[in-house]
C-alpha positions in Angstrom: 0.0 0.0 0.0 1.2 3.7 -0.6 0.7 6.7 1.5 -0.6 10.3 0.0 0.4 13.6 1.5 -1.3 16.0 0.6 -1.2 19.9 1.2 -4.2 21.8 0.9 -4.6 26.0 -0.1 -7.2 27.9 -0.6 -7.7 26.8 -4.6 -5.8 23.6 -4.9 -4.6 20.4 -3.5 -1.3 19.2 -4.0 -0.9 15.2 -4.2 2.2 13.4 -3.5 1.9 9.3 -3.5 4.8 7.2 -2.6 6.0 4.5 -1.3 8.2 4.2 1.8 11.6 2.1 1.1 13.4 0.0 3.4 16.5 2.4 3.5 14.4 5.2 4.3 14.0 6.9 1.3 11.0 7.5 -0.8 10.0 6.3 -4.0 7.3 9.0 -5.7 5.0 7.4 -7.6 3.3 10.5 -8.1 3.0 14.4 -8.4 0.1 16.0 -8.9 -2.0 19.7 -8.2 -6.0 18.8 -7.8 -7.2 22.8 -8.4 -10.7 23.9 -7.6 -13.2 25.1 -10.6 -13.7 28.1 -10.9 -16.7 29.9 -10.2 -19.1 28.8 -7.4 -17.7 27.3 -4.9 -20.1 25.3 -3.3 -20.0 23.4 -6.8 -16.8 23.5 -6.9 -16.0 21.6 -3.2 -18.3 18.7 -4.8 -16.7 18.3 -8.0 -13.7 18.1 -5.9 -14.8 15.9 -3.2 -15.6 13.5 -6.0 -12.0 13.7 -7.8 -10.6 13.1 -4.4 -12.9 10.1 -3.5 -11.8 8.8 -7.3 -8.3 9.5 -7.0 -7.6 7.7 -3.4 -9.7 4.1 -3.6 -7.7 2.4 -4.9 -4.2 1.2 -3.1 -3.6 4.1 -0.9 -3.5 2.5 2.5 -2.9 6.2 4.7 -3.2 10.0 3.8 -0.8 12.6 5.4 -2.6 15.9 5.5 -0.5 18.9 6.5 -3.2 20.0 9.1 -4.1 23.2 10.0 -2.2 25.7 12.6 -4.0 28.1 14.5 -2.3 32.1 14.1 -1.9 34.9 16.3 -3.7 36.9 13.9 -7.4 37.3 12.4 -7.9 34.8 9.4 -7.7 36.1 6.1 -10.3 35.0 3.7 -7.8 32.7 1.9 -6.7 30.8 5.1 -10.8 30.6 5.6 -11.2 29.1 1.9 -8.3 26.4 2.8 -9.7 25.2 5.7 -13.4 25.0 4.1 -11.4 22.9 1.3 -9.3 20.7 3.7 -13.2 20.0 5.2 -14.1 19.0 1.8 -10.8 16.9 1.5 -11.1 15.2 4.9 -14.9 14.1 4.1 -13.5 12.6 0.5 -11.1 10.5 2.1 -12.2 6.9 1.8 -13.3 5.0 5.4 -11.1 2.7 4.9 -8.3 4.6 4.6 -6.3 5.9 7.8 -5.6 9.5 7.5 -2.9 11.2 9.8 -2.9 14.9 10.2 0.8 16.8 11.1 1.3 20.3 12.1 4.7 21.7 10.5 5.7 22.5 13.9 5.7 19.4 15.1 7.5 18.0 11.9 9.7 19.9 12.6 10.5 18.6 17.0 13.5 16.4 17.6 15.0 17.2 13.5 18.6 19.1 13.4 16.6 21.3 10.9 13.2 23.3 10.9 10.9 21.8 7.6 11.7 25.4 5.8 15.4 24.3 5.7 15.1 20.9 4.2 12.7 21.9 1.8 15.2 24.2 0.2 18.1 21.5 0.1 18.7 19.8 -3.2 21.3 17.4 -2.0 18.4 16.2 0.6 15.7 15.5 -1.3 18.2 14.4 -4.0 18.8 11.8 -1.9 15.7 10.7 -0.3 13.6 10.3 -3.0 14.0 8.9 -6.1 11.2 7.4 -8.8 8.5 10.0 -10.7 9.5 13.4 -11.2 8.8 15.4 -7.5 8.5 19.3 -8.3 9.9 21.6 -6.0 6.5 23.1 -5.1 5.4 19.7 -3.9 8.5 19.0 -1.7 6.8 19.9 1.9 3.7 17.1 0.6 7.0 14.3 0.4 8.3 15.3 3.5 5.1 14.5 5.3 5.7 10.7 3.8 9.2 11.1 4.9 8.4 12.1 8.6 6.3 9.4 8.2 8.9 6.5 8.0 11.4 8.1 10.0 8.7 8.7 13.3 
């Protein structure tokens, strides 16, 4: 079975699948951004609840969803709209399917390195991953299957 990561903003969803390797390294199976229609987006959270619900039945055995962090400040409309959409992602997820939620924060307790830092190191993910292409945009979804094995 492979795990999904999976980091949700206010428009889009970004995907990561891969598989967790014996030497602790990753093998990606796949890269992917899920983005919202446009337009109304009551319409728009069911047309994606459905992709997401088609996307993860089959073989995914856990989903690692960057969770939301609470702020010291008043919510801007676009950390509203990403929470509304990690809603529509958690209701998506198959039963079956065990779905983990990690704060960066805590990603980031007992590492030499906060997440920010590895996420910027070539040489790392170089290194930790290998298989499908992994863009650079998608890097803090991998590392969430990362933490993953090494926790």
């Amino acid at each position: 079975m492979t795990s999904v990561a999976a980091v949700v903003a206010s428009d889009a969803i970004i995907l990561v699948e891969g598989e967790c390797n014996a030497d602790g390294t990753v093998t990606v199976i796949k890269d992917e951004t899920l983005d919202l229609e446009p337009g109304d987006r009551r319409k728009a959270y069911a047309i994606m609840a459905t992709r997401i619900r088609d996307r993860l039945k089959n073989g995914v055995g856990t989903v690692i969803l960057k969770a939301s962090s609470g702020g010291q400040f008043a919510a801007k409309t676009v950390v509203l709209h990403a929470a509304e959409l990690r809603g529509v992602f958690l209701s998506a997820v198959p039963g079956e399917i065990e779905v983990v939620q990690r704060q960066k924060k805590s990603v980031s307790k007992g590492r030499s390195r906060k997440v920010d830092d590895y996420l910027k190191d070539d040489v790392f993910f170089g290194a930790k991953f290998d298989g499908a292409k992994l863009r650079k945009g998608s890097r803090e979804a991998a590392f969430l299957i990362l933490n993953e094995v090494e926790d």
